[in-house]
N, C-alpha and C positions, 0 to 999 in steps of 0.2 A: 178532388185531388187532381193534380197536375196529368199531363201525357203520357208522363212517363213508370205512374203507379199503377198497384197491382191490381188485377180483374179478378173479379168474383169467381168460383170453382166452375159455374156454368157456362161463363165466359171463354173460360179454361178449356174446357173437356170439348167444349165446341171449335176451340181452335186446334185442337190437338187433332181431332179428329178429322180435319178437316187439311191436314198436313200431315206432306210425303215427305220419302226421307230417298225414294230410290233417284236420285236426280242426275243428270249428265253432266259434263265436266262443260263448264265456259270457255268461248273464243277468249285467246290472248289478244288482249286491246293493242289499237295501234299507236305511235307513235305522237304527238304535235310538230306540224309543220312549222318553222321558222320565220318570223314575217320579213323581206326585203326593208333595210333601208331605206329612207326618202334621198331625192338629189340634193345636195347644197345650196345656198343662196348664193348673190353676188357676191363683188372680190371687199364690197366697204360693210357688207350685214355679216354680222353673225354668223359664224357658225349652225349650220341649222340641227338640230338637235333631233335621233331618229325616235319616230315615231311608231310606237306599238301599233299594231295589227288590231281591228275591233275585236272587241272580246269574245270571246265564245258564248252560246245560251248553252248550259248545261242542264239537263235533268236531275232531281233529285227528289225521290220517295221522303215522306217525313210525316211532320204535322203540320197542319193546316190551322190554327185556331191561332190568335191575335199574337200571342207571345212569341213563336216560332218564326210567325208572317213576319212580325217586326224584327227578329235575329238575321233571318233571309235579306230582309229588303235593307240592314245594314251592311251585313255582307257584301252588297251589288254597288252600295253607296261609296263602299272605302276602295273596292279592287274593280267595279266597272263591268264586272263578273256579272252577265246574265243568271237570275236562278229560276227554270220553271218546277214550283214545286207542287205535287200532288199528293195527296192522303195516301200513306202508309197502311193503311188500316191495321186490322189485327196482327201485330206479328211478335207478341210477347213469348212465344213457342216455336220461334221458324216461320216466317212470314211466306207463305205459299206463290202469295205474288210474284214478289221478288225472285225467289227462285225458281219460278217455271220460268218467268220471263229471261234469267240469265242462261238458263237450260237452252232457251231458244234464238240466244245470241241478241237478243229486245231489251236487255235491262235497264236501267238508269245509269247513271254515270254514278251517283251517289245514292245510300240508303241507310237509313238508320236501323240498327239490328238491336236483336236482345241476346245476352248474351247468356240464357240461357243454352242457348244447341250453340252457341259461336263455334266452339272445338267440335261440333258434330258436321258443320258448314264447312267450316274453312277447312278440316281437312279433305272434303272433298273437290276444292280448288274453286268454290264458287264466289269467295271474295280473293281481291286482288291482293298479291305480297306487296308492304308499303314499307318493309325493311329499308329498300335503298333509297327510296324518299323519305324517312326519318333521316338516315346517313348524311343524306343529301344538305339538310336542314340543320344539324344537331343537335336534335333530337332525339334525347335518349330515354331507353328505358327507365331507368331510375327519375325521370322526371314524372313521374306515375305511380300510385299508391301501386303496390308491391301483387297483392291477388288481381286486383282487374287489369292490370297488365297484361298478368298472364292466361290471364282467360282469351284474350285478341291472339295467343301466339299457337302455332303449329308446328310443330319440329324444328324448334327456336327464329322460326321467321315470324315478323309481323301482319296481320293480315286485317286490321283494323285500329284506331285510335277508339279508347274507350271515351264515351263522354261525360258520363254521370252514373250513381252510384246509390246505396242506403245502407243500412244495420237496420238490428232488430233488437229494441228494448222493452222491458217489463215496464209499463205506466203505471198509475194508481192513483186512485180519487182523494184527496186527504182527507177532505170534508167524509167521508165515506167512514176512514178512519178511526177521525174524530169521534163521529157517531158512537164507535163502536167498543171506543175506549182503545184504539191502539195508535200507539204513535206514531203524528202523519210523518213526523220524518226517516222512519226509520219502516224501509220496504221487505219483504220476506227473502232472505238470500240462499234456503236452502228448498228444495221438492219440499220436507218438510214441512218447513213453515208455511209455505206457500199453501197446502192443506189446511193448515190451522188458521190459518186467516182469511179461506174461502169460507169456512165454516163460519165464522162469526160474521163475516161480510153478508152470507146471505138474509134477508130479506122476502118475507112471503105475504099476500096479502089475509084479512080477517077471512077467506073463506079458503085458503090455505094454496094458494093458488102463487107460483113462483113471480113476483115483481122486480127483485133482482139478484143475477145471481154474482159471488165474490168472484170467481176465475172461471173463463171455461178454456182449454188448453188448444180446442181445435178448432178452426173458421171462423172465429173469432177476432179481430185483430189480423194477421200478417205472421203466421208463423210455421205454419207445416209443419211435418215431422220432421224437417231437417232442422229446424233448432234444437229439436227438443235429443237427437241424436245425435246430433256434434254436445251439445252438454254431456253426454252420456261419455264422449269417447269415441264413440263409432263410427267407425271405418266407410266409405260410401264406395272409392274405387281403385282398383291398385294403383301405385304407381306408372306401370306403363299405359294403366287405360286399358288394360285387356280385361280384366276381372271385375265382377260385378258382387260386391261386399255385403251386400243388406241381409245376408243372411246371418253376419256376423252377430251372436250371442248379443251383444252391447244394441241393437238395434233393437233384439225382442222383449229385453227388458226394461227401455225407453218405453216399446207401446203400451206394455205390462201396465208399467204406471199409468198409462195416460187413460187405457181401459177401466183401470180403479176407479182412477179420480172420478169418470163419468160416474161412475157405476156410486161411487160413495159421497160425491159433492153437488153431482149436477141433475141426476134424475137417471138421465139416457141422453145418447147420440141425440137420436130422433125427437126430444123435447126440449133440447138445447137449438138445434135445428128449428123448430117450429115454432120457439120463442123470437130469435132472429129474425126470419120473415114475418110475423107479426108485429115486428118494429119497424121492419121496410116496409109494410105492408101501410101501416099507420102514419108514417110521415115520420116518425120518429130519426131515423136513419140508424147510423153505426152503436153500436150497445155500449161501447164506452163514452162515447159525445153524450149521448144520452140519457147518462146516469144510469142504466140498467144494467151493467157489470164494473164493479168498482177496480178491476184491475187487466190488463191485455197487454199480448204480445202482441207488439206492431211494429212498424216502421218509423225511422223517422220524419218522414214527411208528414208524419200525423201531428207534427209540433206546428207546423203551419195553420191546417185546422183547428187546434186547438186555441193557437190566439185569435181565433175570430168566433170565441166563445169567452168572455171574458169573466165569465162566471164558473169558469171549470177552473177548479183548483187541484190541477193535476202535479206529478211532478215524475221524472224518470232516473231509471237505474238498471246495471245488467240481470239480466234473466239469473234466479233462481239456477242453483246447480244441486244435483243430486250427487249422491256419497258418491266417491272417486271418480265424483266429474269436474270440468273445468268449465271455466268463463269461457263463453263462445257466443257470438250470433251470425247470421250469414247474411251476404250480401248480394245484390244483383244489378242490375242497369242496363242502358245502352250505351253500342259503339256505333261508331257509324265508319261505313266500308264503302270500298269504291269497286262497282263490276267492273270484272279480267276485260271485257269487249270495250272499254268507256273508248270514246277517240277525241277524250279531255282531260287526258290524265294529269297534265299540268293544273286548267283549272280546278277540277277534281280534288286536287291534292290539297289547294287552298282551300276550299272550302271545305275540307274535313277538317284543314289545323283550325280554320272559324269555329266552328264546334266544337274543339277541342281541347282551344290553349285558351289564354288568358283574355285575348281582347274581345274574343268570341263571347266567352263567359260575363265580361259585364257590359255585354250589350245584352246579354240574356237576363243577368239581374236586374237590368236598370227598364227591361219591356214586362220583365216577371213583376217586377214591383209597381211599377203602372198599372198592371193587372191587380197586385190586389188592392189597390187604391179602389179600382172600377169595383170591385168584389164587395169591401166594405160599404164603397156608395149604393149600392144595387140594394145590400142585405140590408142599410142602416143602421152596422154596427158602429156603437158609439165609441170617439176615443182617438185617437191618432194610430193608421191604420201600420200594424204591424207585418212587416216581409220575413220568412224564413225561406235561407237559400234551399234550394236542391244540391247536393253534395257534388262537389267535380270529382275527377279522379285527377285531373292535372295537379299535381302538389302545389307551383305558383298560383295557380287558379283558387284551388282551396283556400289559400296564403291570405289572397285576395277579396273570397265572400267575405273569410272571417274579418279582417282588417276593416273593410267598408260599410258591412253591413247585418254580423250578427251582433257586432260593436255595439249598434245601437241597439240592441233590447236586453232584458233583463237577465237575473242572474239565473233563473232557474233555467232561460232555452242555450245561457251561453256554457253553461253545465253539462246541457245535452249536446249543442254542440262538440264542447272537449272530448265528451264522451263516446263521441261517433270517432271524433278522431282517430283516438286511441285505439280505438276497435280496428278503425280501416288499416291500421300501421302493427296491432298486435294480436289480435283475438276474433280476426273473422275467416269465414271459409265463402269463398266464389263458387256462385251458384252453374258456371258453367265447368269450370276446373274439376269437379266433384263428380261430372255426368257423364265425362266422357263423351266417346263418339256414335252414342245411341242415347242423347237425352231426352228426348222428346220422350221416347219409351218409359226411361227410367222416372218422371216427372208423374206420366199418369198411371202407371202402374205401382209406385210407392204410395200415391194418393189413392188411388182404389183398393189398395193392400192394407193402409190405416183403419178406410172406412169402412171395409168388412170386420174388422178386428172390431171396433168399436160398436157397430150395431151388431156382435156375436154371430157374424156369420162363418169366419173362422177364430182361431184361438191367435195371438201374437206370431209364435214360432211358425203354425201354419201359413200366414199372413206375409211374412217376410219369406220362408220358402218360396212361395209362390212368384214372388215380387223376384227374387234373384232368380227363378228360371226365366222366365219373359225375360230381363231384360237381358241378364244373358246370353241367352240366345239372339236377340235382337244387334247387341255388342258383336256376335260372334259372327253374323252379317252382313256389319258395317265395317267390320274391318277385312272381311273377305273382299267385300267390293272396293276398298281405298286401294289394298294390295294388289286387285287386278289392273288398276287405275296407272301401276309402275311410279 
């Protein structure tokens, strides 16, 4: 999967752990100096026409692998714009880098963020406001899917450009189906079916030993408990962001089910777990590639991978809702932000709209697609190799993949693509808008609040009790210290 998808739970807890949240407010950057005109020529040449000042070499944190190096070194091609860029590393949770080094006035000029804690960051003034250079530019708001907008924004100022984005759909194997006598076209649209077609989906070997299983609802795929409680209805954080919701009823009855299901479809936690890693372990990899679970909530980036299995006869739809739930999946990504210290803020600026806007974006399609040219020649998949974009958040840019390049593939990804669409414009919830200004907290404390519930170390209600004192209190911390901050 690309740079920009999601890390395993151990990936996770190690990042989380490994980021602060108590940080110091950044230097305000300084100004660009003006470069002098040149002299004129003679009284019979021309006019001499003034010449720009050599460019700036700006810093920018990011990624380092062929596709990004190649969006970079267009960048420098078209504006002349020095970029030194260096590896990002982990910062799918608050990139600790980054922000010690803006803590210490050392930052980059530019970085790519996740916009997981973005409202946890940026209110505490460690990216730059880019309000009056949107103004500056016009560029607006509304030129940006509507939730990852507002995850970039802090007390209606901008403090970032979003870059890229996902959803999360129910897959399902048809061939799997077929097998089993249910209709490949027709996917499970309620909690319940979805039960009754785990059941017939399962698959056990002659010595009774699980081979595959139809759903497993957790770690699985890309879905956390936040899909499965925004289906539900429930509530994550108040409006102003003071109140910490997961103790809301609709949240304990979400795990309710998801406790069941293990308990009545899958085995246990712990054996759905230990199936998994016996598929990484074996070379197998992901359980739905693999044919070992015929249906999963994931992302859509996984329609990418999929065409480079041309024998998976998959096909996608919105997640399953339970009684007086709604269509819902959530979304996440990165923005990329400029430090308050940068003393390039003009360059800066362009090189975050490269990222951003449109011409940036197909230079990223046209080096992403190179890349999976190389990917198919590498693996020796047979066939003319197929590219799935990664979702903009720019609405021209979106305009753009779709128009160039999910045009050319078939009907079932441009399906899924519509379907993403529709999500990003009507039925998703932002993975940072939802966490407020203690996400980090609220992130691993909901994921350890599941994973007790499910291996019965506590009950649902006790589970999410727990989960809204922590973060709570953590919430009730962080905005102590914004308030002292004036």
């Amino acid at each position: 999967m690309s740079v920009q998808r999601k890390y395993s739970r151990r990936q996770f807890l190690g990042i989380a752990a490994a980021t602060g949240t108590g940080l110091a407010l950044a230097a305000c950057a300084q100004g660009i100096p003006q470069a002098p005109a040149p002299a004129g020529g003679g009284a019979t040449a021309p006019a001499a026409q003034p010449q720009p000042a050599a460019a700036a070499t700006i810093n920018m944190w990011g990624w380092t692998d062929l596709v990004n190096t190649d969006v970079v070194t267009k960048f420098t091609d078209k504006t002349g714009i020095k970029v030194n860029l260096s590896e990002l590393g982990d910062a799918v949770f608050g990139d600790q880098k980054f922000l010690t080094a803006v803590s210490a006035g050392t930052g980059p000029d530019v970085a790519i963020q996740n916009r997981h804690t973005f409202m946890q960051f940026a209110a505490k003034k460690l990216y730059q406001d880019v309000t009056p250079l949107m103004d500056g530019d016009d560029i607006k708001v509304d030129d940006f899917a509507p939730v990852q907008i507002k995850e970039t924004m802090w007390q209606g100022k901008v403090y970032g450009l979003p870059m890229m984005t996902d959803v999360r759909y129910l897959y399902w194997n048809r061939a799997h189906f077929q097998e089993v006598g249910l209709d490949p076209t027709k996917p499970p649209t309620t909690w319940t079916e979805l039960e009754a077609y785990t059941d017939k989906l399962v698959k056990k070997t002659s010595d009774g030993k699980m081979d595959r299983y139809g759903f497993v609802p957790y770690l699985y795929g890309n879905s956390w408990m936040w899909l499965y409680g925004f289906l539900n209805k429930a509530p994550a954080i108040s409006d102003d962001k003071r109140t910490i919701l997961c103790d809301d009823p609709k949240w304990a009855e979400a795990l309710t089910w998801m406790v069941n299901f293990y308990d009545k479809h899958v085995g246990s936690f712990e054996l759905a777990n230990a199936f998994s890693d016996t598929l990484g372990k074996s070379g197998m990899g992901e359980p739905f590639s693999a044919g070992k679970v015929s249906m999963s909530a994931s992302g859509d980036w996984q329609v990418g991978d999929f065409l480079r299995k041309p024998d998976l006869d998959w096909d996608a739809a919105p997640m399953p809702i339970p009684d007086g739930g709604v269509k819902s999946t959530w979304s996440c990504g990165w923005s990329v932000v400029m430090a308050p210290q940068s003393k390039h803020q003009k360059e800066a600026w362009e090189l975050m709209k490269w990222h951003s806007l449109e011409d940036g974006w197909h230079a990223r399609a046209e080096a992403a697609k190179a890349d999976t040219q190389r990917v198919w020649d590498r693996e020796k998949i047979s066939g003319e190799p197929k590219y799935w974009p990664t979702q903009a958040v720019h609405l021209p840019s979106l305009q753009m993949l779709e128009k160039e390049y999910v045009s050319l593939l078939g009907d079932r990804e441009k399906k899924a693509w519509a379907m993403g669409m529709d999500a990003l414009k009507n039925w998703t919830h932002g993975c940072g808008t939802e966490m407020g200004v203690a996400a980090l907290e609220y992130w691993v404390n909901m994921d350890n609040s599941v994973r007790s519930a499910l291996a019965h170390k506590m009950t649902p209600i006790e589970a999410m009790a727990d989960c809204k004192k922590k973060v709570q209190e953590a919430t009730d911390r962080a905005w102590k210290a914004i308030e002292s901050q004036g």
